[in-house]
Structures are given as structure tokens and as C-alpha cells.
C-alpha positions in Angstrom: 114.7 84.8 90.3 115.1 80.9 91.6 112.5 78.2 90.6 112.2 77.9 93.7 111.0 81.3 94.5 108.4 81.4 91.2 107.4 77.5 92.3 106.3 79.2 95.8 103.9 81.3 93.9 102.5 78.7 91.2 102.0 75.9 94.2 100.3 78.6 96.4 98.4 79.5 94.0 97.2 75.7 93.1 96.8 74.8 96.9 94.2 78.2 97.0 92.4 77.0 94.0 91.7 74.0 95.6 90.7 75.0 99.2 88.6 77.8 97.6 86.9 75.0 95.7 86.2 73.0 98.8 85.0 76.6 100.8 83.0 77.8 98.1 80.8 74.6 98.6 80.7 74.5 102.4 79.2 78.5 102.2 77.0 77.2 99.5 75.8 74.5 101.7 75.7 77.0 104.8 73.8 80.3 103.5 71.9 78.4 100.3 71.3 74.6 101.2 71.3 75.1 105.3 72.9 71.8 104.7 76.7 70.8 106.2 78.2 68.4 108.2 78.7 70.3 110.8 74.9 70.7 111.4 74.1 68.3 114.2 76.3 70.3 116.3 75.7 73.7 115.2 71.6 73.7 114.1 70.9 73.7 118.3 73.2 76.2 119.3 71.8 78.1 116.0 68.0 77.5 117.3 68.8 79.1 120.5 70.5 82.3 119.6 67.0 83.3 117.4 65.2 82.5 120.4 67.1 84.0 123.2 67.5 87.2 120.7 64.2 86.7 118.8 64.8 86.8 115.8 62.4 84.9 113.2 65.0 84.2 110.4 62.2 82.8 107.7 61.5 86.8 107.4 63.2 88.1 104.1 64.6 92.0 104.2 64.8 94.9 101.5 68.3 96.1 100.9 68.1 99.3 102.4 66.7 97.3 106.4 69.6 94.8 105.4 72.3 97.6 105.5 70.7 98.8 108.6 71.0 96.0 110.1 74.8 95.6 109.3 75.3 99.4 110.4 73.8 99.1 113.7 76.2 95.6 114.3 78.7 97.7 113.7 77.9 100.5 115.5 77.4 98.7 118.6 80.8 96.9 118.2 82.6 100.6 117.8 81.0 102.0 121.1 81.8 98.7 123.5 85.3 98.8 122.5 86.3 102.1 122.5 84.8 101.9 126.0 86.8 98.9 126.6 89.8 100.8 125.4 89.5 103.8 127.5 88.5 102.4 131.1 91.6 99.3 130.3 93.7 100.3 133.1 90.8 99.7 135.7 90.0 96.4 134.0 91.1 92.6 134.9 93.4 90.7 132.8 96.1 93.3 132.6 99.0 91.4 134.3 101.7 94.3 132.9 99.3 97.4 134.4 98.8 99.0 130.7 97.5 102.3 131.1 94.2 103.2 129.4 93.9 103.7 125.8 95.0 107.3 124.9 91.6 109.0 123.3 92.6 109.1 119.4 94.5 106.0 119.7 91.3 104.7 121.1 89.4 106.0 117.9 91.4 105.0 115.4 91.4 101.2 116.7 87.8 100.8 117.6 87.5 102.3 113.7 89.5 100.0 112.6 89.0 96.3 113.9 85.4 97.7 113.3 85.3 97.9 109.7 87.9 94.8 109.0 91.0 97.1 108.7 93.3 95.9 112.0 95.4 99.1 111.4 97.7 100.0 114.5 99.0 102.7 115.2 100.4 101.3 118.4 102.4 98.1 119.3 100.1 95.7 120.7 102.1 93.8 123.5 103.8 97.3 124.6 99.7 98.9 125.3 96.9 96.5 125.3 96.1 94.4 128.2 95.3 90.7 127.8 91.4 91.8 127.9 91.7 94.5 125.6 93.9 92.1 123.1 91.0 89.1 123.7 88.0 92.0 122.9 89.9 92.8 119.7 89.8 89.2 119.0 86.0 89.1 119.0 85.8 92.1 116.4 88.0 89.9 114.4 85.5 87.3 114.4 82.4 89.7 113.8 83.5 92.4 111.1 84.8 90.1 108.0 81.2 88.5 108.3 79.4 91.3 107.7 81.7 91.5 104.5 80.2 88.2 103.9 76.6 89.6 104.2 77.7 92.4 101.8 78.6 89.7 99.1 75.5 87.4 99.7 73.7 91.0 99.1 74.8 91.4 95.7 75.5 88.2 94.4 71.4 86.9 95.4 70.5 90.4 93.3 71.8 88.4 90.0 70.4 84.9 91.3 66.9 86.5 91.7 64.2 87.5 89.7 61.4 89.6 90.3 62.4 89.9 94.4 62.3 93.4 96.7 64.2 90.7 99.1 67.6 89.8 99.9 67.8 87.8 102.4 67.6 87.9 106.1 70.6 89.8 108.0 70.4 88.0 111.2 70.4 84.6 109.5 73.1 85.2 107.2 75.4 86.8 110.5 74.6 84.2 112.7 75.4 80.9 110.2 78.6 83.1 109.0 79.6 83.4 112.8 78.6 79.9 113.7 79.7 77.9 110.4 82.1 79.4 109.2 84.2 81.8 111.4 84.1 80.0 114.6 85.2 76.4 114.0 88.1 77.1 111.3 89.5 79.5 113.5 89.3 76.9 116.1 91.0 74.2 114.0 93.4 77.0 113.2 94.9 77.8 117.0 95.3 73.9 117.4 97.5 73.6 114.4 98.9 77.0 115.6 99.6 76.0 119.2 101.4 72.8 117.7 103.5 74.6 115.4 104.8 76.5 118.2 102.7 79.4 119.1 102.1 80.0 122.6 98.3 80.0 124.3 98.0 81.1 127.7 97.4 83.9 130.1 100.4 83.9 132.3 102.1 87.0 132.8 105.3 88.7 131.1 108.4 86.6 131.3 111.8 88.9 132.8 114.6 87.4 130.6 118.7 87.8 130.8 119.5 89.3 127.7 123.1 88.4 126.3 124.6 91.7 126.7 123.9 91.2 130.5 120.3 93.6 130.1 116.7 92.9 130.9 113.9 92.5 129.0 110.0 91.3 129.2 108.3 89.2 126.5 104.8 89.2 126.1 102.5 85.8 126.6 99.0 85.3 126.1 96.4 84.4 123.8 99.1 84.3 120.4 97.7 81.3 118.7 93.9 82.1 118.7 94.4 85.9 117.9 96.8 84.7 115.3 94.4 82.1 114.0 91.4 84.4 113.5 93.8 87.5 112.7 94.6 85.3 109.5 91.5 83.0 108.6 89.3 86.2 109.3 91.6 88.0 107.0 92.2 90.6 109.5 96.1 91.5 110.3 95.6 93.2 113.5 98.8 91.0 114.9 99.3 90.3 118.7 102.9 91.8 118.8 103.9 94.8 116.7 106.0 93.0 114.2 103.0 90.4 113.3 104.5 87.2 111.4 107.9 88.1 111.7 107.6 87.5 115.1 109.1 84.0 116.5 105.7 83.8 118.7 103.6 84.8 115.8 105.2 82.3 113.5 107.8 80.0 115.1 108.8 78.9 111.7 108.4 78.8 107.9 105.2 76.1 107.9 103.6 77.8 110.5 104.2 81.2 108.0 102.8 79.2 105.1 99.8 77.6 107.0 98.6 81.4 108.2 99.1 82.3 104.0 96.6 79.4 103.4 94.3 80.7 105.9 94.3 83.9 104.7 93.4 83.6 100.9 91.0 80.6 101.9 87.8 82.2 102.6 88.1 85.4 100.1 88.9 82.6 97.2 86.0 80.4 98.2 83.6 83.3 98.0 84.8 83.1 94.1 83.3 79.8 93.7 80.3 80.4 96.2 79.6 83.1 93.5 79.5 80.9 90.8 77.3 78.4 92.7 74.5 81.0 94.1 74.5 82.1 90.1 74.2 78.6 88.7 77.0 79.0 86.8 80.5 77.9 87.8 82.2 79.1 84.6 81.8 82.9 85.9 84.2 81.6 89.0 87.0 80.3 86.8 86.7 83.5 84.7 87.4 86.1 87.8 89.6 83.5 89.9 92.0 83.6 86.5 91.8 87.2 86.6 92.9 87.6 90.0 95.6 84.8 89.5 97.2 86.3 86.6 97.1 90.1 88.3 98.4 88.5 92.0 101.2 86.5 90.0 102.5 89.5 88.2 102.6 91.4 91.9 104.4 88.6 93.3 106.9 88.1 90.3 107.8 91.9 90.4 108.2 92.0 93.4 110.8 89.3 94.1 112.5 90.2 91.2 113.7 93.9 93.0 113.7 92.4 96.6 116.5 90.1 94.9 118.4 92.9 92.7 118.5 94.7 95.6 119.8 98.2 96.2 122.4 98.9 93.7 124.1 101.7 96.1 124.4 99.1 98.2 125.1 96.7 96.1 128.4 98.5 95.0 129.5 99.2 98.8 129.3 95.6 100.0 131.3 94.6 96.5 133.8 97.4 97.0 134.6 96.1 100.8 134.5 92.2 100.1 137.1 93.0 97.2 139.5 95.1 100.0 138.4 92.3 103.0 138.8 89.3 101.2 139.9 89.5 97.4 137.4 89.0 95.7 134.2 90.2 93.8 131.7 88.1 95.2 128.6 90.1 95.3 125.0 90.6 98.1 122.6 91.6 96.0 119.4 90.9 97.5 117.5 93.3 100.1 117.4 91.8 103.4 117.3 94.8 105.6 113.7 95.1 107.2 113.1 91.2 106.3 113.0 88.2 108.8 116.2 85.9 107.8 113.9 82.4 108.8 111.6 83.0 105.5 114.0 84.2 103.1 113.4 86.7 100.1 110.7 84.3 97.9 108.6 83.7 101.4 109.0 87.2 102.9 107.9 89.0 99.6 105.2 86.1 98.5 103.8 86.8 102.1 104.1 90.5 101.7 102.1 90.7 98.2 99.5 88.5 99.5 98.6 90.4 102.5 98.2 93.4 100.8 96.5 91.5 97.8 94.0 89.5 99.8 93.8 92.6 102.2 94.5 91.0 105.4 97.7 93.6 106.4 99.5 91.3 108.6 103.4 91.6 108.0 106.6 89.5 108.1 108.7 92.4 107.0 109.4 96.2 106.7 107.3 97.4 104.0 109.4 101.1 104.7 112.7 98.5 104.0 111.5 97.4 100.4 112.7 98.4 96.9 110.9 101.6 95.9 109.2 98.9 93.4 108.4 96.5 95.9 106.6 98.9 97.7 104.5 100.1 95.2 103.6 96.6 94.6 102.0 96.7 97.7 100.3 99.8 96.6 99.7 98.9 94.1 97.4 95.9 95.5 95.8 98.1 97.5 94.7 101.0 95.0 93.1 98.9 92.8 90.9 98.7 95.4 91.4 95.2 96.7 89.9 93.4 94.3 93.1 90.8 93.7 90.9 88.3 95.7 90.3 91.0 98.5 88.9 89.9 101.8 85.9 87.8 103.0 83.2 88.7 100.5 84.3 92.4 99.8 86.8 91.5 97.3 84.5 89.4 95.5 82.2 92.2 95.9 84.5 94.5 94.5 85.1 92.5 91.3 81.6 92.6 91.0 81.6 96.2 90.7 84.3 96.5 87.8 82.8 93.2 86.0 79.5 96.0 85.6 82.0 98.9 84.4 83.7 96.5 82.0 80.6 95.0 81.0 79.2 98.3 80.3 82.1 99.5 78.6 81.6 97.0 76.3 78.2 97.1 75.4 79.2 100.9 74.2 81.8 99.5 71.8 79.1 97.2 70.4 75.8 99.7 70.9 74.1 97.2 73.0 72.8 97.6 76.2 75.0 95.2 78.5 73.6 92.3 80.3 75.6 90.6 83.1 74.7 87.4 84.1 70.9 87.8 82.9 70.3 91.2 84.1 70.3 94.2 81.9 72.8 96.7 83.4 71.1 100.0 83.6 72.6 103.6 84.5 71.7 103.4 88.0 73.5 100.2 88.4 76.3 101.7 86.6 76.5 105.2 88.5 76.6 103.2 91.9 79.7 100.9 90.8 81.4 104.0 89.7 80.4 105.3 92.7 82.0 102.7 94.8 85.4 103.4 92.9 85.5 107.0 93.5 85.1 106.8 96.8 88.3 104.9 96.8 90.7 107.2 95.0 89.0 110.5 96.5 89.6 109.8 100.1 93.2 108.7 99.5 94.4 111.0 97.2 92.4 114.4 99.4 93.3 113.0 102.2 97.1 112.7 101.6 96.8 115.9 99.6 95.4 117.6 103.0 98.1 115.9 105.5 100.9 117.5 103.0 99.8 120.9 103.0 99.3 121.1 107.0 101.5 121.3 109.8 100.2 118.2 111.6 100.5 116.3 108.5 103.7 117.3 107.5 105.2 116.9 110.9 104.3 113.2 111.2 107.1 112.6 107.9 109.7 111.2 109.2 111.4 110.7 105.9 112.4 113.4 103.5 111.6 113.3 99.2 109.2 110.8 97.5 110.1 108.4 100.4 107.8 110.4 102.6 105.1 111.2 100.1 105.2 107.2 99.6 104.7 106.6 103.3 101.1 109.2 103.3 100.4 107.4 100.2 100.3 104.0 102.1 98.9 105.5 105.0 95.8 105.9 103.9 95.8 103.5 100.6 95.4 101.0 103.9 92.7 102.5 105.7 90.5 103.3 102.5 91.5 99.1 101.7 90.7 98.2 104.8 94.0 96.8 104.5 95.9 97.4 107.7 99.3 97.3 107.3 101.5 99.9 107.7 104.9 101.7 105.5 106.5 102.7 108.7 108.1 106.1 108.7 105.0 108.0 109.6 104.1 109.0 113.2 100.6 106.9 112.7 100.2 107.9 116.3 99.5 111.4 116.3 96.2 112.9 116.5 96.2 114.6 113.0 97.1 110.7 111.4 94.8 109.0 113.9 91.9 111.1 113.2 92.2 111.2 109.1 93.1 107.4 108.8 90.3 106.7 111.1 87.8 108.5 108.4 89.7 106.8 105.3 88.9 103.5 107.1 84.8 104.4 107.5 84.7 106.1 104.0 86.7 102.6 102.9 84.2 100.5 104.2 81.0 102.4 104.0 80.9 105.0 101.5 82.2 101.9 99.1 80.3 99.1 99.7 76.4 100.5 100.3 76.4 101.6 96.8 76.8 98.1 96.1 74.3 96.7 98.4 71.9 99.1 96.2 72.9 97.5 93.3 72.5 94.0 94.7 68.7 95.4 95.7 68.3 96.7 92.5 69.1 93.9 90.4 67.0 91.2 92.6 63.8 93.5 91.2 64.9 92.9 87.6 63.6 90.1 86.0 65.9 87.4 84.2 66.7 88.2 80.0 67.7 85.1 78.2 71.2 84.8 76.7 70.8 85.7 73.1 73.3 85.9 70.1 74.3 89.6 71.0 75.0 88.9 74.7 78.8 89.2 75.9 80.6 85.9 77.2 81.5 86.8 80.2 83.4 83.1 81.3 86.2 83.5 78.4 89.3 84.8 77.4 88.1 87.7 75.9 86.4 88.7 79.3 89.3 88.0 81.4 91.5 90.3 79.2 88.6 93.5 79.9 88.3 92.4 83.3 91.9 92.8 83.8 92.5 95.7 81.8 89.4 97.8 83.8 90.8 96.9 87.1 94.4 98.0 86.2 92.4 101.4 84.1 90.3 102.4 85.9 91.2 101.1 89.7 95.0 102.0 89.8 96.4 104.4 87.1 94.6 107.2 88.2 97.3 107.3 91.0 99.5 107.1 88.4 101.2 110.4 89.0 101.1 109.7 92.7 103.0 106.9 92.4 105.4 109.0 89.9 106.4 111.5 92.4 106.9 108.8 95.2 108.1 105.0 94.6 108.9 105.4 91.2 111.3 108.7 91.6 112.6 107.1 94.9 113.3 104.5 91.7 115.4 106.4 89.6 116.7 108.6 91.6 118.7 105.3 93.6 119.3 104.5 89.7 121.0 107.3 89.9 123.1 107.0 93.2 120.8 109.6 95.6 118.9 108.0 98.8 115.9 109.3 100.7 
């Protein structure tokens, strides 16, 4: 590895502290204080959507009308687009004459910008019109707030006492939208736009290739789908090919600026945590955690992008000695990878996506090292909790800070306590709820799609290569990650239709559970920190954290991950290829 390379990932990593810092007190100021500077244009426009929609947002809500609430959002935003989908050919804005939406296609994408997942099983430029692409856009802006809500859920349950409230749903959307979503993503397509992105809605330009053919390139809205594709923490790219395409990001600051906007918002729901609890320490505590496991992801994975393939490796030598004479070697892995970023950018970029869970690309992840791809599985299995996206992944951590909590209060015979709140079985059997959700769906779901035909015809790579690629599949859509292995025909109705449910079961079936705990806790009243209670702001807590996520969130695919990446592994150890 280069100092370079490992200086990428310390100096991201410093540059995210500090924005998350700065975040974490605007959302405090936004959803706690309703104070910002940003109020004396937003408080008016604020005042009129309650009134035109009439919503009184002084009136406080259980859990359980909160989650309806979020549900029906959601709901609504499903129907319009797949709508929108289906009747696009008849549409305006659809300069190229896309045809409509095929049915399961249709399914699987209003599923997926939905629930914050932006998987695609189609390429966007080559079968969305201009209006379909801009409607997308808007579900970009309105599902990672309602992962917001989740979080403000939850984290008010440990800042209250005594309270069958949690807040106000409308409220909380509506300053999320307004503060918070709107005018970064703003800022983000001018900065976009002057780093070279294009903004427009002229049509599809015919170019002279340089072999003498023809081809059309695809215009359009790039810079502010781009913007809130990676401030929103979306993925969900414009073209097929997402960062690694010259539109997407012109160039290597542009690349970097979209990686700051990415882990910006999940990171300052870290410190907005420690703020709504009183008590910043808790944020250091599970920003370290998720620092030390993203660095590790990172590390591993440029090391093995750089090694390369040593099949490969041995060809390149073997012909450069006959060519030239001598035995200078290629080691790294640049097939699949865009040349402009390099190895340390491409794979930094690639282990933050699928850390953060924002799924947007600027490589092959079916061209990386069988280790470098299960680094990106391994991101994703653990549930997306290595900073995660807007709210969720704080949520998430949440959720295995109770499980380790409560793993070691049995050690000790006590009964735990997390940030003044006793933790209870009920509280318990939700979290672990939550996290079986997560490794059921994938590991049935890929179980089912390799014992049927439909499944198994979709494999377009033989050996643990495949099983790898149905591994992914639907590691992404129960992570609401959204990036894709390539290799699998994500396309077909079998894949369309079982992705579609790991993306609802992803969302859903993980994270009400954890709106119940949120409810339950803000009914407990507040136990004073005695000589028996657990730090939970130390080293020793960082160690549990760390070892429950990796324990309990990732090694149960363990032997799923032995019979795909890591026999692809060995077996290229040992000179075979899939």
C-alpha cells in the first residue's frame, strides 16, 4: 500500500469527523431548538405547508400513529411512481421516446427509491425519460428523511422520561425536507455544475465515434440528481455506470466532494445523538467504533485491489519478459476500475458506498478481488451499521449498543442500563428482532433463487463467483444499499420480484421493531448512574460494540461467504478462475 492511499483514508476520515460535528449541531438546532440560520427564509415557507395541509405540529404522537404516518408517506410515494413508470411513454419530457416501464421493472424501482435503496435493475439513460429520471429525484429527497424520523424515534425514547410521545411526524418530515434535504442538495448541484456536471434538458447529443460509428449521450438533469443521489445517501445514479461516469464525475475532486456528501449527514446523526441525549461522550464512543471498523474495510480492501490477481499477475510478467526483457511486473487490479481515480480512490469510494449505504459506484464490484468483494459484503451484512445512511445507521448501532449492553449485564448479573434506561426483554427481543430480519431474508432468499429455475438461470457466472453475485443481490436490497455485483440478470422477473421483497423486509420488517423500542423506552423513567452501571463512552465499550457488530451482525454468513468470495479466494491461489 502507498501513504498516499492509507492518507486518503485517515484525511477522509478527519474531514467527516468534522462536517459530522458541524451537521450534528445544525439537526440539533432544526428538530430540538427550531433554531438555525436558515430560519428567516425557511420558518414562512414552513408556516404555510401546515396550513395549506393542516397540520397542527404542537400535537405530540405515540409510536405506533408515528409509524403510520411514515407508512402511509411511503405508500403514497410507491403508487405515484409506479404509475409514473408505467404510463412514461405517453408522458412529456421524454425527448429519446422511452417506452413505458416494463411491469416488474416497474416494481422493483418504485420498491426501491421508496425505501432508500436506488437499486437498478436497468440502465437509467438507456430507459427512463427525463420526467421519470426528475420523479426519481423527488423520492430521493423524501425517503432518507423518513430514516431521519426513524432515528429521532428512538433516540427521544432515551432523552425522555415518563412520555407515551415521540414527537410529531409531520413536523419532523417537513423541517428534515425543508432544512436539511433541500438547500444542501441545492448548494451541492452548484458545486456540481461547476466541477463539470451538466444541468439541462436538451435532448440526446448524436456524436462521430472514432472508429467512424454513431452514438447518443444522454443530457439532462446530472448535477442535481447526482447532488441529492449522494447527500441523500441514495446511489440511484443518472447513467448506469454512476461515478465512473465522466458526466457523473468529470474528475477526481468532483469524486471526492460526492464522498463528503455522502458520509455527511449519516455521521452528523452520530453527534445529533449525543446532543438530543445530553451527552456528547456516547458520540465519540460509536463514531470511533465505526472509524476503526470502516478503516479496516478500506485497508483490506486496497491491499488485494493492489496485489492483484496473481494468475494474471504471472501472464503480464511472462509476456513483458518475451516483449521487452525484462521482469517488470502489473500487479494491481484495474479491470472494472475507472483509470482517472486510481486504485486508493476507486476502492476508498467503493467501501464507503457500501459502508455508508448509499450504493453509488465508480467501479465493477463483479471486477474486484474475491476479497475486495466481500469487503463490500461484508459492509453490508453487518447490517449497515458502519455509519449507515441518514438516521438508519445510527439507528442500527442503537440496536447492537442494547445487545451488547445486555450481553454484558449477563456477564456481570446485573440488569443493563443504557443511557439511563433499564434495558428490559422486550426491548431486547425487538433489537434481536431487527437483526434477524436481516440475515433471514438474505440468506432464504438466496437459498430459494439457487434451488429454482428462474433463480438459477439468472447466474451468469459459474462456482462461488455466482453464489457471490445472489449473495450481493440481495445483501443490497435487505441494506437498502443499492449497488449491484453484476453478473446476475437483476432484470428478470424471478430477481425483480424477490429483491423487491428483500428491499421492504430491509426497511420495514427492521426498523419498526425499533420504533417500538424508541416508544418503549420514552415510558420508562430515568435510573441514575450508579457504581454498578456500565461506561458506555470508553474503551472497554468500543471493544464490545465492535466485537457484537462483527458476532452477531456478520459471521453468521460466515459459511456463505466460505463457499463464495473466499473459495473464489483460494481457489485463484491456486491457479483456477470462475
Amino acid at each position: 500500500m502507498t501513504v498516499q492511499g492509507v492518507l486518503q483514508i485517515v484525511v477522509l476520515l478527519g474531514v467527516v469527523a468534522v462536517v459530522g460535528i458541524f451537521m450534528g449541531r445544525y439537526m440539533f438546532g432544526v428538530f430540538e431548538k427550531n433554531k438555525t440560520f436558515l430560519d428567516p427564509v425557511l420558518l414562512p415557507v414552513e408556516r404555510s405547508v401546515y396550513k395549506v395541509c393542516g397540520i397542527d405540529p404542537t400535537q405530540e404522537m405515540r409510536w405506533t400513529t408515528y409509524a403510520l404516518c411514515l407508512l402511509a408517506v411511503n405508500v403514497v410515494g410507491f403508487v405515484v411512481l409506479f404509475i409514473l413508470l408505467g404510463l412514461q411513454s405517453v408522458l412529456p419530457l421524454n425527448p429519446a421516446h422511452q417506452a413505458h416501464v416494463p411491469f416488474w421493472t416497474s416494481w422493483n424501482t418504485a420498491i426501491s427509491f421508496v425505501t432508500n435503496t436506488n437499486w437498478q435493475n436497468y440502465g437509467g439513460e438507456t430507459t427512463l425519460s427525463y420526467l421519470s429520471q426528475m420523479w426519481l429525484t423527488v423520492q430521493q429527497f423524501l425517503s432518507p428523511v423518513s430514516g431521519i424520523c426513524i432515528l429521532l424515534v428512538v433516540v427521544r425514547g432515551f432523552s425522555r422520561s415518563q412520555s407515551n410521545t415521540v414527537g410529531n411526524f409531520w413536523k419532523d418530515f417537513i423541517r428534515c425536507l425543508l432544512w436539511v434535504a433541500v438547500p444542501f442538495a441545492i448548494l451541492g448541484t452548484i458545486i456540481l455544475v461547476a466541477l463539470g456536471s451538466p444541468q439541462n434538458l436538451h435532448g440526446y447529443i448524436q456524436v462521430s465515434t472514432l472508429g467512424g460509428g454513431h452514438q447518443k449521450i444522454a443530457q439532462g438533469p446530472v448535477a442535481s440528481m447526482t447532488s441529492i443521489m449522494q447527500w441523500g445517501d441514495n446511489g440511484g445514479g443518472f447513467f448506469a455506470t454512476n461515478a465512473a461516469h465522466p458526466y457523473e464525475a468529470p474528475n477526481v475532486a468532483s469524486l471526492l466532494v460526492q464522498l463528503i456528501m455522502g458520509f455527511a449527514v449519516s455521521a452528523g446523526c452520530i453527534w445529533l445523538f449525543g446532543r438530543m441525549i445530553k451527552d456528547v461522550r456516547q458520540s465519540r464512543a460509536v463514531f470511533v467504533a465505526m472509524a476503526i471498523m470502516f478503516s479496516v474495510g478500506a485497508l483490506v480492501m486496497y491491499h488485494y485491489e493492489l496485489v492483484g490477481n496473481p494468475i494474471v499477475n504471472s501472464a503480464v510478467v511472462s509476456a513483458k519478459a518475451k516483449t521487452a526483457n525484462h521482469t517488470a511486473t502489473y500487479r494491481s487490479n484495474w479491470e472494472g476500475k475507472e483509470t482517472r481515480f486510481g486504485i486508493g480512490t476507486t476502492t476508498l469510494f467503493e467501501n464507503s458506498t457500501t459502508a455508508v449505504s448509499w450504493g453509488s459506484t465508480a467501479a465493477s464490484n463483479d471486477s474486484l478481488t474475491p476479497i475486495g468483494g466481500m469487503m463490500t459484503l461484508f459492509n453490508m451484512t453487518t447490517g449497515e451499521v458502519i455509519f449507515g445512511s441518514w438516521g438508519v445507521g445510527m439507528v442500527g448501532m442503537i440496536a447492537f449498543a442494547i445487545l451488547a449492553i445486555f450481553l454484558a449485564g449477563l456477564m456481570v448479573g446485573r440488569t443493563p442500563e443504557y443511557l439511563g434506561k433499564k434495558i428490559e426483554s422486550y426491548e431486547v427481543k425487538m433489537a434481536v428482532l431487527a437483526m434477524i430480519v436481516t440475515s433471514f431474508a438474505i440468506l432464504v432468499l438466496a437459498a430459494l433463487s439457487l434451488a429454482v429455475k428462474p433463480g438459477i438461470s439468472g447466474i451468469y457466472n459459474p462456482g462461488p463467483h455466482g453464489l457471490t453475485e445472489v449473495l450481493y443481490a440481495f445483501s443490497s436490497g435487505v441494506g437498502n444499499n443499492g449497488s449491484a455485483f453484476g453478473g446476475l440478470n437483476a432484470a428478470s422477473p424471478w430477481y425483480s420480484l424477490t429483491v423487491g421483497i428483500a428491499m421492504l423486509l430491509g426497511r420495514y420488517a427492521m426498523y419498526i421493531p425499533l420504533l417500538a423500542v424508541g416508544g418503549s423506552m420514552a415510558l420508562k423513567q430515568r435510573v441514575p448512574v450508579g457504581a454498578g452501571t456500565f461506561p458506555t463512552h470508553g474503551p472497554l465499550f468500543i471493544g464490545l460494540l465492535i466485537g457484537t457488530v462483527i458476532i452477531v451482525g456478520a459471521l453468521i454468513f460466515f459459511p456463505a461467504l466460505a463457499l463464495g468470495p473466499l473459495a473464489e479466494h483460494f481457489s485463484m491461489q491456486a491457479g483456477r478462475l470462475f
